[in-house]
C-alpha positions as CSV (number, residue, x, y, z in Angstrom):
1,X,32.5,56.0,-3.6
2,X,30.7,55.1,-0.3
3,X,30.3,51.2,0.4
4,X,27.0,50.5,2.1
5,X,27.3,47.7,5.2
6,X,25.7,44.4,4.1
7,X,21.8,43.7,5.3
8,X,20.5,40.0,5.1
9,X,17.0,40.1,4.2
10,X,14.7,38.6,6.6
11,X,13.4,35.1,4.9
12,X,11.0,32.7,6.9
13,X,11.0,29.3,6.8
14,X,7.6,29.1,5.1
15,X,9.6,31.3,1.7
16,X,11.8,29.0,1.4
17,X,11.9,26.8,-1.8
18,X,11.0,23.0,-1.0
19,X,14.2,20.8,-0.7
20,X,13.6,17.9,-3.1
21,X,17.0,16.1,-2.5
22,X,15.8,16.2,1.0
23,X,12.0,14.7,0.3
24,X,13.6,12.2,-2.3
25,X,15.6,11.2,1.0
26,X,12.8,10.8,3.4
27,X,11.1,8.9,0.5
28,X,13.6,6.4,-0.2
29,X,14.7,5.9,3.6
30,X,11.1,4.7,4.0
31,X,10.8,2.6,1.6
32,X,14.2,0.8,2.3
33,X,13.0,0.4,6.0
34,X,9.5,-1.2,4.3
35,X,11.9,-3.3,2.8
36,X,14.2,-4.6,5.0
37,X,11.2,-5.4,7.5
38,X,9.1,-7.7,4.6
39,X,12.8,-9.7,4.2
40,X,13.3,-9.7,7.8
41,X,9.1,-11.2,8.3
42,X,10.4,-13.8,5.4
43,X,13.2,-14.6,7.1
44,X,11.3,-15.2,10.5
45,X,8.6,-17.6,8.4
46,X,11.7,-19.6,7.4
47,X,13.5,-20.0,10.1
48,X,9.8,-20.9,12.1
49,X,9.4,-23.4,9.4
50,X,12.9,-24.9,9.6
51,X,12.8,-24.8,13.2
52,X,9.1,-27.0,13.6
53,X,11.0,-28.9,10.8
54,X,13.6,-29.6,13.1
55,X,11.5,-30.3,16.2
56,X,9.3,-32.8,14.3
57,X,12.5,-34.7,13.2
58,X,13.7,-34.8,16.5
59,X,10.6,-36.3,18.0
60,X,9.8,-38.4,15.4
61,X,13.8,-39.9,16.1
62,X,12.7,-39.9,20.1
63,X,9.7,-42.3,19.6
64,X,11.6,-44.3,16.9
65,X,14.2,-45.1,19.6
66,X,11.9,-45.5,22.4
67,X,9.7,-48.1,20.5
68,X,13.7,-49.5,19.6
69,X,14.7,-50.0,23.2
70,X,11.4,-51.7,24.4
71,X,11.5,-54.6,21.7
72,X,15.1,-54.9,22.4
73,X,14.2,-55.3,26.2
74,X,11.1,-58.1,25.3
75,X,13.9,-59.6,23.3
76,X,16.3,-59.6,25.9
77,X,13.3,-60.7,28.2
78,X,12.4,-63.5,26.0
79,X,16.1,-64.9,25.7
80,X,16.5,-64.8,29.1
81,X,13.4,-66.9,30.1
């Protein structure tokens, strides 16, 4: 009995059969990346809102104790005189 030497057989990359694992893959990383970017935008909104938040307090607390300071100086102006 004669053994005959192996032979691949030539298969292009066109015959191949379509890797669904694969597509499933591409699918899903896009969609997670669609994802993430929507609760990362959200999270921006927030934080935008918390931050004018924040500023507006901060003036708003400026002006209270600037108005503060200049009746406590006509006070101080009126006891003295």
């Amino acid at each position: 009995m004669v053994v005959k030497p192996y032979k691949d057989s030539l298969i292009g990359p066109h015959d191949l059969p379509i890797d669904y694992y694969g597509f499933i893959a591409v699918i899903f990383g896009i969609f997670g990346a669609l994802l993430s970017d929507t609760r990362f935008a959200r999270d921006l909104v927030i934080l935008s809102q918390v931050l004018m938040a924040l500023i507006l307090a901060n003036t708003v607390k400026i002006i209270i104790v600037t108005l503060k300071n200049e009746e406590d100086q006509k006070f101080v102006e009126m006891v003295d005189h």
